[in-house]
Gaussian input, Z-matrix of N, CA and C with variables (Angstrom, degrees):
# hf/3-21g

backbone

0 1
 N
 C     1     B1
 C     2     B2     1     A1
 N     3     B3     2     A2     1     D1
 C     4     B4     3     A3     2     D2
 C     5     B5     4     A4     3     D3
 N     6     B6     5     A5     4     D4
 C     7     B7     6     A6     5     D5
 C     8     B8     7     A7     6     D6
 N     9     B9     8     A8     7     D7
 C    10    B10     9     A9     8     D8
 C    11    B11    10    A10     9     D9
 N    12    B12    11    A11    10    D10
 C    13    B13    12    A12    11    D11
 C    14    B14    13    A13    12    D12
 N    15    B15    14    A14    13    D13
 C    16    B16    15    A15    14    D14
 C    17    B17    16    A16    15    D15
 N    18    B18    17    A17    16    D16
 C    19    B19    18    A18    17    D17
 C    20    B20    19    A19    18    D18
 N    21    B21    20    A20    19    D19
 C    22    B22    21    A21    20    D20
 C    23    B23    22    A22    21    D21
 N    24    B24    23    A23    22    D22
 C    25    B25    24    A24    23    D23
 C    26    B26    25    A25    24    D24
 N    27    B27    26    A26    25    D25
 C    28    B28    27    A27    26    D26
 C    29    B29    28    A28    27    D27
 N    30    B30    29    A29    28    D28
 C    31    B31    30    A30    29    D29
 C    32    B32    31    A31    30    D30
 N    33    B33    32    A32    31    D31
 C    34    B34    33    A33    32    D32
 C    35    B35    34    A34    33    D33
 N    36    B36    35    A35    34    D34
 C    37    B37    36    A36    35    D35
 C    38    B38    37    A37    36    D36
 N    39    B39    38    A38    37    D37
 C    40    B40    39    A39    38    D38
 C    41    B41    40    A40    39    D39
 N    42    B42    41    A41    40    D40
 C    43    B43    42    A42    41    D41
 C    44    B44    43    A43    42    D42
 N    45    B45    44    A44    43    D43
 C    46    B46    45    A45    44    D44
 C    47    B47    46    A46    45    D45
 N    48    B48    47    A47    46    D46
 C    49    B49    48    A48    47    D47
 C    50    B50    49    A49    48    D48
 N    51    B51    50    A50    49    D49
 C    52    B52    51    A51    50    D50
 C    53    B53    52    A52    51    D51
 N    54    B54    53    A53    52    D52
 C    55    B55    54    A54    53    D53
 C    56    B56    55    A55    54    D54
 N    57    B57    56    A56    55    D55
 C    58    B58    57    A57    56    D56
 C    59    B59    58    A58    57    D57
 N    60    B60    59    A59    58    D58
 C    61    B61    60    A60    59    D59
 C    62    B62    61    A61    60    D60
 N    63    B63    62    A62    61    D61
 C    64    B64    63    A63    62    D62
 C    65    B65    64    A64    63    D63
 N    66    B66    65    A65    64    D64
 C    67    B67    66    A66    65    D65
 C    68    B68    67    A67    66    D66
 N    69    B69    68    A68    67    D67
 C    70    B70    69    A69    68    D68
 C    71    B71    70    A70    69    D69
 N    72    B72    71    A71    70    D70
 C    73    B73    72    A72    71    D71
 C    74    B74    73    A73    72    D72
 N    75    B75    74    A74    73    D73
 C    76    B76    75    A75    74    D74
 C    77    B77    76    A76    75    D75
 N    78    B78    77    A77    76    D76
 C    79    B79    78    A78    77    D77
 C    80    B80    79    A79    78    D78
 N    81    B81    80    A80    79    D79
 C    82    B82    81    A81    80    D80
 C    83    B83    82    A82    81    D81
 N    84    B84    83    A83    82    D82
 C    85    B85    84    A84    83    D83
 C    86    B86    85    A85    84    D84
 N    87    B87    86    A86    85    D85
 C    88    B88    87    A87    86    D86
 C    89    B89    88    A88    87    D87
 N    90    B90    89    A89    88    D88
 C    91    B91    90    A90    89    D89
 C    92    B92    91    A91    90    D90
 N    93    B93    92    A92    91    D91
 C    94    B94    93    A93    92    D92
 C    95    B95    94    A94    93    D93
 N    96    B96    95    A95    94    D94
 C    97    B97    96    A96    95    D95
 C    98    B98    97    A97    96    D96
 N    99    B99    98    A98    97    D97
 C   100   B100    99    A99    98    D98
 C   101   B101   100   A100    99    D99
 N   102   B102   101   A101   100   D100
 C   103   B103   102   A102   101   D101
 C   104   B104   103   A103   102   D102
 N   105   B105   104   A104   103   D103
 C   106   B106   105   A105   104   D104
 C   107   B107   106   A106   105   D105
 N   108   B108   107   A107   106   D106
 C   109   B109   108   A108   107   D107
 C   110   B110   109   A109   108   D108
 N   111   B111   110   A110   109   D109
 C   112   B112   111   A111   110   D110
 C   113   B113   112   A112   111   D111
 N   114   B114   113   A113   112   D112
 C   115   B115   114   A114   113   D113
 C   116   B116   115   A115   114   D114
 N   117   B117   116   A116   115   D115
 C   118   B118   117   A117   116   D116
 C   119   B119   118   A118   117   D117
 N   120   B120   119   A119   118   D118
 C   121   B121   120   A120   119   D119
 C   122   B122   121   A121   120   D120
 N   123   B123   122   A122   121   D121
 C   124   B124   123   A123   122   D122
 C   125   B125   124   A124   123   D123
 N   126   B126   125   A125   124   D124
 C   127   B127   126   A126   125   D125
 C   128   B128   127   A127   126   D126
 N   129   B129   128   A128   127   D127
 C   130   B130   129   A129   128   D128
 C   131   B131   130   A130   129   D129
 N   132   B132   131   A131   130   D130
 C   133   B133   132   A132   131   D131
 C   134   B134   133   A133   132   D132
 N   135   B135   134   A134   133   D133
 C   136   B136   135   A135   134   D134
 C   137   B137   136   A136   135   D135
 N   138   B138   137   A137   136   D136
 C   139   B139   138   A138   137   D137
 C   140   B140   139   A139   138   D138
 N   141   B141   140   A140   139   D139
 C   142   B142   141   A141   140   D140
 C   143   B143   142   A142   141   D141
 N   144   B144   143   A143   142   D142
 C   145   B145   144   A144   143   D143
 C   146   B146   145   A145   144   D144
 N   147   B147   146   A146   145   D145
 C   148   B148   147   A147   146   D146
 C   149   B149   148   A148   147   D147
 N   150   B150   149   A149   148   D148
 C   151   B151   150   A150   149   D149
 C   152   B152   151   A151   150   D150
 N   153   B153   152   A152   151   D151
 C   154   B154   153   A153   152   D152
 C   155   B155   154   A154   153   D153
 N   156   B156   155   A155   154   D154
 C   157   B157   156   A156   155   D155
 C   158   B158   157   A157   156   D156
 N   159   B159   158   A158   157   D157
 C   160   B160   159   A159   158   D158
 C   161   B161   160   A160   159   D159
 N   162   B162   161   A161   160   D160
 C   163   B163   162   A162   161   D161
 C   164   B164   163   A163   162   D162
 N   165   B165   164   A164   163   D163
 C   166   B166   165   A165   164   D164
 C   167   B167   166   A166   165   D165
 N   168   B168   167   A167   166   D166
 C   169   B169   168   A168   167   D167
 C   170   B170   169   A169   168   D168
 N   171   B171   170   A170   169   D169
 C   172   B172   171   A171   170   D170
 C   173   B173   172   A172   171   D171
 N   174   B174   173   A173   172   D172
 C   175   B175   174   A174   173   D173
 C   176   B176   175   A175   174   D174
 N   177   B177   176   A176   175   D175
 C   178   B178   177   A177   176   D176
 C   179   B179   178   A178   177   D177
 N   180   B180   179   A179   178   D178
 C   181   B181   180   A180   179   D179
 C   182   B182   181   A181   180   D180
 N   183   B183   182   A182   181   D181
 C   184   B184   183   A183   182   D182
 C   185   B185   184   A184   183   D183
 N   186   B186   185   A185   184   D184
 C   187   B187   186   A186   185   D185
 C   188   B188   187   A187   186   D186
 N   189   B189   188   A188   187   D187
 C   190   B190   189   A189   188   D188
 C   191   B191   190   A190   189   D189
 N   192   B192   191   A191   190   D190
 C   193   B193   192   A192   191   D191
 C   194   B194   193   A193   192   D192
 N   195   B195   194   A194   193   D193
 C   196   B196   195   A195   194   D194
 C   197   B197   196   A196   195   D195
 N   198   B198   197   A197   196   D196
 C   199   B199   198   A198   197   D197
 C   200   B200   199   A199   198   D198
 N   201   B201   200   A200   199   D199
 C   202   B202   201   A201   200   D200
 C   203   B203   202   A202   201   D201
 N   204   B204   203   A203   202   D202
 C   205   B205   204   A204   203   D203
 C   206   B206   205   A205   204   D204

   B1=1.4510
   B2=1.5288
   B3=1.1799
   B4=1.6863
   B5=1.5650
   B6=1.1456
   B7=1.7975
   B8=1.4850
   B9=2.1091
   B10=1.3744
   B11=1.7173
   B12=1.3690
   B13=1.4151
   B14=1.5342
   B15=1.4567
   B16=1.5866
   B17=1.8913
   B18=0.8964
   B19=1.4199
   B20=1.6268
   B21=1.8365
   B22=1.6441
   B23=2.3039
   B24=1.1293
   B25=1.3409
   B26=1.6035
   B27=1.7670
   B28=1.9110
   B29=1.6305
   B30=1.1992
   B31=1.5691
   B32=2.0925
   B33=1.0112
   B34=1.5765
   B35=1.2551
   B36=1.0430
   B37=1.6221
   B38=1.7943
   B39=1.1484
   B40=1.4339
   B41=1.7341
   B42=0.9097
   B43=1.6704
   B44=1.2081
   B45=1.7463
   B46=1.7536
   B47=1.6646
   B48=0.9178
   B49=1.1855
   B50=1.5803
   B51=1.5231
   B52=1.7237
   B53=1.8524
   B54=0.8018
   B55=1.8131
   B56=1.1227
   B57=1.2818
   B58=2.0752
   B59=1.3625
   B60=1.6607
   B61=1.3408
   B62=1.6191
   B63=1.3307
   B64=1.6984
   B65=1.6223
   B66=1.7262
   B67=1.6262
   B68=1.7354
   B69=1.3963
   B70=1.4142
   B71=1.7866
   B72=1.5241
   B73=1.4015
   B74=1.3756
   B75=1.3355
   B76=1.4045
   B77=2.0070
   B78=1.0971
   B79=1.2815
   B80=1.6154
   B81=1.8915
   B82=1.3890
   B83=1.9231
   B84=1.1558
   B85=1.3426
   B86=1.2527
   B87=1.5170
   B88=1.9366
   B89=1.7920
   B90=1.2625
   B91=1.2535
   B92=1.7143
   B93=1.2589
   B94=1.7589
   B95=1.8717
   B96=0.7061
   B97=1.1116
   B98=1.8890
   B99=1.4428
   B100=1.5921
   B101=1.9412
   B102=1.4069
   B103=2.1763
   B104=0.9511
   B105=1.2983
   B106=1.9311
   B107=1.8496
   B108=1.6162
   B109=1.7861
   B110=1.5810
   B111=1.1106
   B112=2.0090
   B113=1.6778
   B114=1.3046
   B115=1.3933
   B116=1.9911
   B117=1.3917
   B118=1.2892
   B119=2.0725
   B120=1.6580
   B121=1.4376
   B122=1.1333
   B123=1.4039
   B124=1.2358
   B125=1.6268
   B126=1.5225
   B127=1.5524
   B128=1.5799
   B129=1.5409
   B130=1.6192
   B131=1.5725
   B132=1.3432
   B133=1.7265
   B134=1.5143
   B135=1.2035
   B136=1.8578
   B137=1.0799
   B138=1.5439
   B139=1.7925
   B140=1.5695
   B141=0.9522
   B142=1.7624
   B143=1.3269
   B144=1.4852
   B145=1.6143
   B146=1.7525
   B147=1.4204
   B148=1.6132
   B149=1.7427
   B150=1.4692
   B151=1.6349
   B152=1.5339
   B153=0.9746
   B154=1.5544
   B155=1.6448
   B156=1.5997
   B157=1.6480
   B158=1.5695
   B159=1.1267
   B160=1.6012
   B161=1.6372
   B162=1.2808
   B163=1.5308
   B164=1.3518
   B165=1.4690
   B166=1.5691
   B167=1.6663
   B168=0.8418
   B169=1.8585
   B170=1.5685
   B171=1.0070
   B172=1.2447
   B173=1.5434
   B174=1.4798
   B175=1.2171
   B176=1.7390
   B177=1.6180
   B178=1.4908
   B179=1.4050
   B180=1.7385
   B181=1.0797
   B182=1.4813
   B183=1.6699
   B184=1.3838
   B185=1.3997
   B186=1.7439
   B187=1.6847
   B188=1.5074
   B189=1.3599
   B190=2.1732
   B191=1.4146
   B192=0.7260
   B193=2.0550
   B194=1.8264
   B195=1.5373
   B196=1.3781
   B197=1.5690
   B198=1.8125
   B199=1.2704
   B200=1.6406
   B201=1.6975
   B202=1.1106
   B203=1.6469
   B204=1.2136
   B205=1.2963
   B206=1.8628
   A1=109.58
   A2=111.61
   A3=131.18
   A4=95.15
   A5=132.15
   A6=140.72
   A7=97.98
   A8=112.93
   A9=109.63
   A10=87.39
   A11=156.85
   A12=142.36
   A13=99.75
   A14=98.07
   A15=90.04
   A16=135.58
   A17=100.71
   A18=120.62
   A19=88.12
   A20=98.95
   A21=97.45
   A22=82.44
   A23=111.92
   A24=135.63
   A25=119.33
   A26=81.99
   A27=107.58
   A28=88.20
   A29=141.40
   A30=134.65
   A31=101.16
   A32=95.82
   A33=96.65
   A34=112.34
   A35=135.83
   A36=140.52
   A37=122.88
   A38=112.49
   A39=124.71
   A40=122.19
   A41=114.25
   A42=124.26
   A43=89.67
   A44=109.73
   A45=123.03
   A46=110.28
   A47=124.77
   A48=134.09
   A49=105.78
   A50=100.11
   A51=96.54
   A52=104.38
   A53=113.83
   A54=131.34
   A55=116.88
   A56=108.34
   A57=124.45
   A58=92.55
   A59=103.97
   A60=129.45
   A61=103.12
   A62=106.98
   A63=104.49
   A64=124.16
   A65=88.19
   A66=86.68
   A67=101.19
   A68=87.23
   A69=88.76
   A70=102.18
   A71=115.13
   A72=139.58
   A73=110.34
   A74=141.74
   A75=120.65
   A76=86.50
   A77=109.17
   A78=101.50
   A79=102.48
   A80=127.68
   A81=143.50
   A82=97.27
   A83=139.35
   A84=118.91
   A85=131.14
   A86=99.73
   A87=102.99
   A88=93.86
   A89=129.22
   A90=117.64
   A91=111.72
   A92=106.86
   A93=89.01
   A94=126.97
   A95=120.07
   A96=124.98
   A97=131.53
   A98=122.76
   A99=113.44
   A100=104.01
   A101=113.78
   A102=100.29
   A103=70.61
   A104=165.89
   A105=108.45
   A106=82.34
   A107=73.93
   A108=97.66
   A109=99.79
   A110=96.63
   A111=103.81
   A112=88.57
   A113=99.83
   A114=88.41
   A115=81.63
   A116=112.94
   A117=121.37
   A118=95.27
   A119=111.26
   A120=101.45
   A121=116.21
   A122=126.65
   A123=126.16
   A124=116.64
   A125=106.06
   A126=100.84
   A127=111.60
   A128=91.64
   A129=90.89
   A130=110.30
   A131=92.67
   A132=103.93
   A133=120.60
   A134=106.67
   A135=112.49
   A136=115.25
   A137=119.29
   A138=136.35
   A139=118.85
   A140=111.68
   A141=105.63
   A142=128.52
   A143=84.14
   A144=106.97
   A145=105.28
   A146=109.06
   A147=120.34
   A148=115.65
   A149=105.13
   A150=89.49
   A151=114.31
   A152=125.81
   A153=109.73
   A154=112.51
   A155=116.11
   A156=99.81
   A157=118.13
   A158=119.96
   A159=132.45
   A160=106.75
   A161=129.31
   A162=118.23
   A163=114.22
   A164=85.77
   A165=126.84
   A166=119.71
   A167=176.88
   A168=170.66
   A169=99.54
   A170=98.23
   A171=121.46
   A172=119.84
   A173=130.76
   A174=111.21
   A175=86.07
   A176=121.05
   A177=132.46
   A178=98.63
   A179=116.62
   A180=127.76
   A181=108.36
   A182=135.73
   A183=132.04
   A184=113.56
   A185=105.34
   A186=120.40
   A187=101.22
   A188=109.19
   A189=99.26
   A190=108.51
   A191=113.01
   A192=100.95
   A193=108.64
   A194=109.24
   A195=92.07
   A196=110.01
   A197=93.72
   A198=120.05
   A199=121.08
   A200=100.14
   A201=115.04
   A202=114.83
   A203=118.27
   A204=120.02
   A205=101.66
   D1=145.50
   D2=-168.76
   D3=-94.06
   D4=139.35
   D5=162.08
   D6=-100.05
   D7=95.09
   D8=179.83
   D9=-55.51
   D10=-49.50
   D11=-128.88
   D12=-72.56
   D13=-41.00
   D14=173.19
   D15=-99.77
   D16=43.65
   D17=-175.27
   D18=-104.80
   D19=132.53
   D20=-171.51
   D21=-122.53
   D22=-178.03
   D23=140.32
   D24=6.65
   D25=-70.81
   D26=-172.61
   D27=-64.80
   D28=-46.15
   D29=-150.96
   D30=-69.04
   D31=-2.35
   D32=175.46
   D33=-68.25
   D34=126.43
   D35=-170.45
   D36=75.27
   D37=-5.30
   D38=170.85
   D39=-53.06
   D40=102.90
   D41=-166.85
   D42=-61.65
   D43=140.35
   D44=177.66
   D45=-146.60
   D46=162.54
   D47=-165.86
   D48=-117.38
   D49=118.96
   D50=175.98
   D51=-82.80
   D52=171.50
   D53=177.97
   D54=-171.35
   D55=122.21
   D56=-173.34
   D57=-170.84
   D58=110.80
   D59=-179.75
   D60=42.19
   D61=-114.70
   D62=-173.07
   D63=-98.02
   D64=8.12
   D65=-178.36
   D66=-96.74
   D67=171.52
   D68=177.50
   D69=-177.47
   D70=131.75
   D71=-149.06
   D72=-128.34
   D73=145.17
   D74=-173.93
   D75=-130.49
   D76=135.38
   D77=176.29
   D78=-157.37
   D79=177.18
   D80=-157.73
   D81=-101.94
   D82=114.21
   D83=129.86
   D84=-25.15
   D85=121.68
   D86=-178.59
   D87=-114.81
   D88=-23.64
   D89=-158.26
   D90=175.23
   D91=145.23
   D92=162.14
   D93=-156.56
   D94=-178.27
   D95=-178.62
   D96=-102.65
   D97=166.02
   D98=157.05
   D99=-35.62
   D100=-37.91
   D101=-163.27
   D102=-136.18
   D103=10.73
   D104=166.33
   D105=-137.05
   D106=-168.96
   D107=176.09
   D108=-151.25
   D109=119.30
   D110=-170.48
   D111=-87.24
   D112=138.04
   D113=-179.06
   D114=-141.73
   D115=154.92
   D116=-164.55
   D117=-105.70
   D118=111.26
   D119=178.76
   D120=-101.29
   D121=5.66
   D122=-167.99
   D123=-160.91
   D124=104.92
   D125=168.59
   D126=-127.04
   D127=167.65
   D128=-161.56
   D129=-79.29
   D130=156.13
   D131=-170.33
   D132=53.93
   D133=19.95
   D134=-175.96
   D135=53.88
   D136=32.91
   D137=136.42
   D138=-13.69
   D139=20.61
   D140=-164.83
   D141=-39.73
   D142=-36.09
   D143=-156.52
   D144=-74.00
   D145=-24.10
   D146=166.73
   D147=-94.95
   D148=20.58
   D149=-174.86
   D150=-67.72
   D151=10.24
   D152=163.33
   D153=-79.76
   D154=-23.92
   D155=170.47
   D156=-63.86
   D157=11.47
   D158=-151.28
   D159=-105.54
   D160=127.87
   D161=154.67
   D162=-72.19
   D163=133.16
   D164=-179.77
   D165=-75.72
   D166=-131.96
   D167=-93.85
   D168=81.15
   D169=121.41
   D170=151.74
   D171=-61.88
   D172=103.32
   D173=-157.25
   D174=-149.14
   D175=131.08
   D176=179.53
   D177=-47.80
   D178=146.22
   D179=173.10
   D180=-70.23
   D181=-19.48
   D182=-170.92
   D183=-111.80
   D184=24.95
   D185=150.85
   D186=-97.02
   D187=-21.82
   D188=-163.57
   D189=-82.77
   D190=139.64
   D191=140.91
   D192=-143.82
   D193=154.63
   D194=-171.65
   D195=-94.42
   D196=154.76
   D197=-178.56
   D198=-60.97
   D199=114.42
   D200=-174.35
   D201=-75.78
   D202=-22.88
   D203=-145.67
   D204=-71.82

């Protein structure tokens, strides 16, 4: 689980890992809110480096945690 309270500035672009039951998604923080954290999982051609032109998901902070790898 992600603590939106402590997510600063720097957490913009930070690779995170979604998890809900057996799925599981690896995607960038673009932004977030009081309940979610939109995080962008998919851009085309593996654009990464522009994922802020990208829609973001609204996705619960106690599906994320960030990507260690």
């Amino acid at each position: 689980m992600i603590d939106i309270n402590s997510l600063t500035e720097r957490d913009v672009g930070t690779w995170v890992i979604y998890r809900k039951g057996a799925r599981t998604n690896r995607g960038r923080i673009l932004r977030w809110s009081n309940r979610y954290i939109y995080v962008v999982y998919w851009c085309a051609t593996k654009d990464w480096k522009n994922f802020k032109d990208y829609t973001a998901t609204p996705t619960p902070p106690e599906d994320l945690e960030f990507d260690m790898s």
